[in-house]
ZALO-921071 format. One record per residue: residue number from 0; residue in three letters; x, y, z of N, C-alpha, C in turn. Coordinates in Angstrom, 3 decimals, always signed. Layout:
REM ZALO-921071
SITE pos code      nc1      nc2      nc3     cac1     cac2     cac3      cc1      cc2      cc3
SITE NUM  ALA        X        Y        Z        X        Y        Z        X        Y        Z
...
***
This chain:
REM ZALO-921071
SITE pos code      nc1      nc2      nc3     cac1     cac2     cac3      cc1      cc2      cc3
SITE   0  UNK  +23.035   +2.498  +15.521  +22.535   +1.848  +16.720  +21.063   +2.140  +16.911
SITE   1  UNK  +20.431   +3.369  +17.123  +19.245   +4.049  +16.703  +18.188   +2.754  +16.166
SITE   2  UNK  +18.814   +2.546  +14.424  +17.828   +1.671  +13.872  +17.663   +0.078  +14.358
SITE   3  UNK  +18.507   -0.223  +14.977  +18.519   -1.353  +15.941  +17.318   -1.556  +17.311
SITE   4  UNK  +16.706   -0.013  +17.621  +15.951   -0.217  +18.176  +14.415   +0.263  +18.449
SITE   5  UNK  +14.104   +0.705  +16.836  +13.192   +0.835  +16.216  +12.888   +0.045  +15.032
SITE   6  UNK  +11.617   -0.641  +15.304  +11.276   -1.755  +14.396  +11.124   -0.950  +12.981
SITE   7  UNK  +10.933   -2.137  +12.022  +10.707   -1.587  +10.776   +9.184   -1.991  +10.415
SITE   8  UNK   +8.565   -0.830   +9.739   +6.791   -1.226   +8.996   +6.644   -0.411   +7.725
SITE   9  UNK   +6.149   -0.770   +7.216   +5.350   -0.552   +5.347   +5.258   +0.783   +5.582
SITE  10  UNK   +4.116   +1.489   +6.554   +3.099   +2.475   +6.240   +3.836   +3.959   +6.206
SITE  11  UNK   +3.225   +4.789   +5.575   +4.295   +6.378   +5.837   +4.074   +6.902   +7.194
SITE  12  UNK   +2.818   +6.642   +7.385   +2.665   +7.834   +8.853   +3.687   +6.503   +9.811
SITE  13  UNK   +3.663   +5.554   +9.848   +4.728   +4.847  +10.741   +6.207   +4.919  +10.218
SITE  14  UNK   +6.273   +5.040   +8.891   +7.984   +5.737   +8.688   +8.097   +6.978   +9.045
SITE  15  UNK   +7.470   +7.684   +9.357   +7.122   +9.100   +9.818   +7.450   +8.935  +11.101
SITE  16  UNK   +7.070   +8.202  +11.945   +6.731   +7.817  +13.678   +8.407   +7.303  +13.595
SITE  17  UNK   +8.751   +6.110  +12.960  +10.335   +5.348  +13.093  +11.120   +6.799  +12.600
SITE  18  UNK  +11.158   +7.240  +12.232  +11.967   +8.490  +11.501  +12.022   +9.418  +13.083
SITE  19  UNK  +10.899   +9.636  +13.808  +11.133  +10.492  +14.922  +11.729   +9.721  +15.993
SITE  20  UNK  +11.298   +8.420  +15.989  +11.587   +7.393  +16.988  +13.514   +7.371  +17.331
SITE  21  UNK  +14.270   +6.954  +15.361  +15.645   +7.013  +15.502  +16.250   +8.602  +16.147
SITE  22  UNK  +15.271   +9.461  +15.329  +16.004  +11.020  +16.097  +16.439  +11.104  +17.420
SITE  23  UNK  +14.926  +10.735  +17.941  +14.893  +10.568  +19.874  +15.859   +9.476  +20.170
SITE  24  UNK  +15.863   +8.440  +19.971  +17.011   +7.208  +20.407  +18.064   +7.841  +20.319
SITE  25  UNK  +18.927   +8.546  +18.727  +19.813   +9.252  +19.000  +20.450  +10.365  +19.985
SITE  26  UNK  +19.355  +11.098  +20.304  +19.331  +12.603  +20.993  +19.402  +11.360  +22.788
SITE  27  UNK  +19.049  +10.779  +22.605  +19.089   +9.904  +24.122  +20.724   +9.583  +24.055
SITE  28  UNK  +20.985   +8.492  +22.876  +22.308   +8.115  +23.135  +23.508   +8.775  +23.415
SITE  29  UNK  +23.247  +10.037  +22.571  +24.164  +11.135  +22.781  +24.340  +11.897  +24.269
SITE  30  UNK  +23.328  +11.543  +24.886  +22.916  +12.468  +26.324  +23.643  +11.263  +27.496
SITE  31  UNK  +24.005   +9.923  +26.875  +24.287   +9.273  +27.795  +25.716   +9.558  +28.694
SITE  32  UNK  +26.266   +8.620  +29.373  +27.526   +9.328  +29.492  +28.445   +8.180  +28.493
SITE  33  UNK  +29.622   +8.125  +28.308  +30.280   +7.121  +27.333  +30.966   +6.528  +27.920
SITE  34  UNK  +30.873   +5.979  +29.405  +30.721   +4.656  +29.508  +29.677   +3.757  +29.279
SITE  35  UNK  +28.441   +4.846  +29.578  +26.984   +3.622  +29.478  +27.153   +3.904  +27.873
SITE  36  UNK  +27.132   +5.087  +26.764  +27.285   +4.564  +25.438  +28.038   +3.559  +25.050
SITE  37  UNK  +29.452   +3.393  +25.592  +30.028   +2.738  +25.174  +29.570   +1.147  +25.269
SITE  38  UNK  +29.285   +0.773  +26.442  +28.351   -0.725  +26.693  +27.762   -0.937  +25.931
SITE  39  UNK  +26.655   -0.068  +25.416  +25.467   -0.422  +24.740  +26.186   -0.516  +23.430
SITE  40  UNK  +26.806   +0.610  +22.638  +27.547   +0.040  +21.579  +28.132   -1.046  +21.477
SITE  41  UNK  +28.812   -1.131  +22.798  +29.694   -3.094  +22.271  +28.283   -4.268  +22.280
SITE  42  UNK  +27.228   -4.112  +23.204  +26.562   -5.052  +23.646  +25.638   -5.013  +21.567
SITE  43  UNK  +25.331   -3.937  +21.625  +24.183   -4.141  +20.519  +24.279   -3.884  +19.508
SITE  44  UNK  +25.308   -2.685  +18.932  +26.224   -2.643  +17.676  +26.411   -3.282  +16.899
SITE  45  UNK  +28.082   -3.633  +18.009  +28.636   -4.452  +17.835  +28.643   -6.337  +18.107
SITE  46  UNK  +27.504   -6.262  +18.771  +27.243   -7.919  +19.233  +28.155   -8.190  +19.805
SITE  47  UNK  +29.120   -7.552  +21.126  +29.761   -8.493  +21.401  +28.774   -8.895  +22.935
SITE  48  UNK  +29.679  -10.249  +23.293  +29.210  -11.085  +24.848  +29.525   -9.863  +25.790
SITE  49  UNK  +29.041   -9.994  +27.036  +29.185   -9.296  +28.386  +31.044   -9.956  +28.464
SITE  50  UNK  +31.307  -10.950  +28.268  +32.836  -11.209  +28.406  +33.854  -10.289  +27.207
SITE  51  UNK  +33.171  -10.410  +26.029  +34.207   -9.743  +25.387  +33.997   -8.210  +25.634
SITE  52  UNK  +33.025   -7.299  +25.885  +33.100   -6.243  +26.051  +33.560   -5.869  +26.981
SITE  53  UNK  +33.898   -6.899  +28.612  +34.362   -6.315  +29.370  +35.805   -6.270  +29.129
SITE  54  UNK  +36.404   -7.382  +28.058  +37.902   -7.133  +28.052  +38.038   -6.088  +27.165
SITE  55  UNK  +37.047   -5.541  +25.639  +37.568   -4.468  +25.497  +37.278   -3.018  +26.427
SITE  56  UNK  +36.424   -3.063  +26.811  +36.498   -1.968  +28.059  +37.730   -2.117  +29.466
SITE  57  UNK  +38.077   -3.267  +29.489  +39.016   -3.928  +30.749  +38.920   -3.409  +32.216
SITE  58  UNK  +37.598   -4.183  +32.122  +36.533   -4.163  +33.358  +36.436   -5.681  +33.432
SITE  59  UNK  +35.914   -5.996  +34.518  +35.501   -7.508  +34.670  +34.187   -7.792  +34.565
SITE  60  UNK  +34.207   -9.171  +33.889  +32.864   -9.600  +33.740  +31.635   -8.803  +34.285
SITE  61  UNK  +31.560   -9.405  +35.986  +30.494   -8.429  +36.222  +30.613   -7.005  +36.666
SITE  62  UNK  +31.134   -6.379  +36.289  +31.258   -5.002  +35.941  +30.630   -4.737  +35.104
SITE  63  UNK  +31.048   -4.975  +33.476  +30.684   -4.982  +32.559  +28.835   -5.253  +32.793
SITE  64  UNK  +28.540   -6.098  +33.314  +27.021   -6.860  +33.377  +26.427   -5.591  +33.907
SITE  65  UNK  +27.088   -4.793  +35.183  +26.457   -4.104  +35.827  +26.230   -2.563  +35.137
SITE  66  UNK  +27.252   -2.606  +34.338  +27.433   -0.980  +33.861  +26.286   -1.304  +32.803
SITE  67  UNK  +25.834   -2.221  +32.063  +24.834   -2.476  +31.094  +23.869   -2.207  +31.609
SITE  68  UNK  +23.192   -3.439  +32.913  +21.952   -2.910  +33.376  +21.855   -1.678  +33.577
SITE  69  UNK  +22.931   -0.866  +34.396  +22.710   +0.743  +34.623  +22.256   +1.381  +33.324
SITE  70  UNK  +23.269   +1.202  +32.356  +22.893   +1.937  +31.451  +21.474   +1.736  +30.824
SITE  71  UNK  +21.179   +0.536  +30.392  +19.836   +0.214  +29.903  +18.541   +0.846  +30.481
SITE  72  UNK  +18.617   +0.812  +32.099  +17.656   +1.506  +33.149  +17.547   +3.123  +32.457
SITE  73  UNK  +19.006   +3.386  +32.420  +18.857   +4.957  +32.159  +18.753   +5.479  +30.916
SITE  74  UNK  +19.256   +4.342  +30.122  +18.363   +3.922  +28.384  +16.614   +4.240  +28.589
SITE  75  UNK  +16.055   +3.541  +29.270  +14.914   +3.118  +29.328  +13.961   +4.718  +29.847
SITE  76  UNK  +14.898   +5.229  +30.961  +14.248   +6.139  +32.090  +14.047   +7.520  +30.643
SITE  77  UNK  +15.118   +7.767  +30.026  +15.572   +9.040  +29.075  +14.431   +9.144  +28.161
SITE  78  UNK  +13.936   +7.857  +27.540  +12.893   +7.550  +26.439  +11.923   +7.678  +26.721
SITE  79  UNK  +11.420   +7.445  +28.169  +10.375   +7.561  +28.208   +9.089   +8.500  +29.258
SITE  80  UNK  +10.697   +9.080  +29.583  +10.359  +10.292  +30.712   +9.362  +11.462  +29.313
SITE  81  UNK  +10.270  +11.673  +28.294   +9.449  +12.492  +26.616   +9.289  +11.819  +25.695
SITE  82  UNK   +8.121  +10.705  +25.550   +7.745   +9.518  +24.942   +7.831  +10.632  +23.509
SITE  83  UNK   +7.644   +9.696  +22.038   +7.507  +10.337  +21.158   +5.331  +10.380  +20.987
SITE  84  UNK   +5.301  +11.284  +20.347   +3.845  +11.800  +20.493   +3.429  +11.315  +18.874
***
């Protein structure tokens, strides 16, 4: 999941930078709780719709919608509260 949200480039010192980038994404995902992991895994993983993830989670639609945005916010807040340097 990690490499899903670190782009890919040629240069070493930037495979160097993506190499710390997946660590931190990981060390985030792991810190989440596993409901918001779990969202983000079905949503971006796995590709599924906000409909099919809410039936495999068996939550409703917007449930599902809402537990994403949460999570994504707190996706977003984790990364960049200790940006990578």
């Amino acid at each position: 999941l990690a490499e899903r949200f670190v782009s890919v480039d040629s240069s070493p010192s930037k495979a160097v930078i993506r190499g710390e980038m997946r660590q931190r994404v990981r060390e985030v995902l792991e810190s989440l709780s596993s409901t918001d992991r779990e969202i983000i895994v079905l949503r971006h993983l796995e590709e599924l719709s906000f409909r099919e993830a809410a039936a495999v989670m068996g939550i409703s639609l917007e449930a599902a919608q809402s537990r994403y945005r949460r999570a994504a916010v707190r996706l977003h807040e984790l990364l960049t509260e200790r940006p990578i340097e």
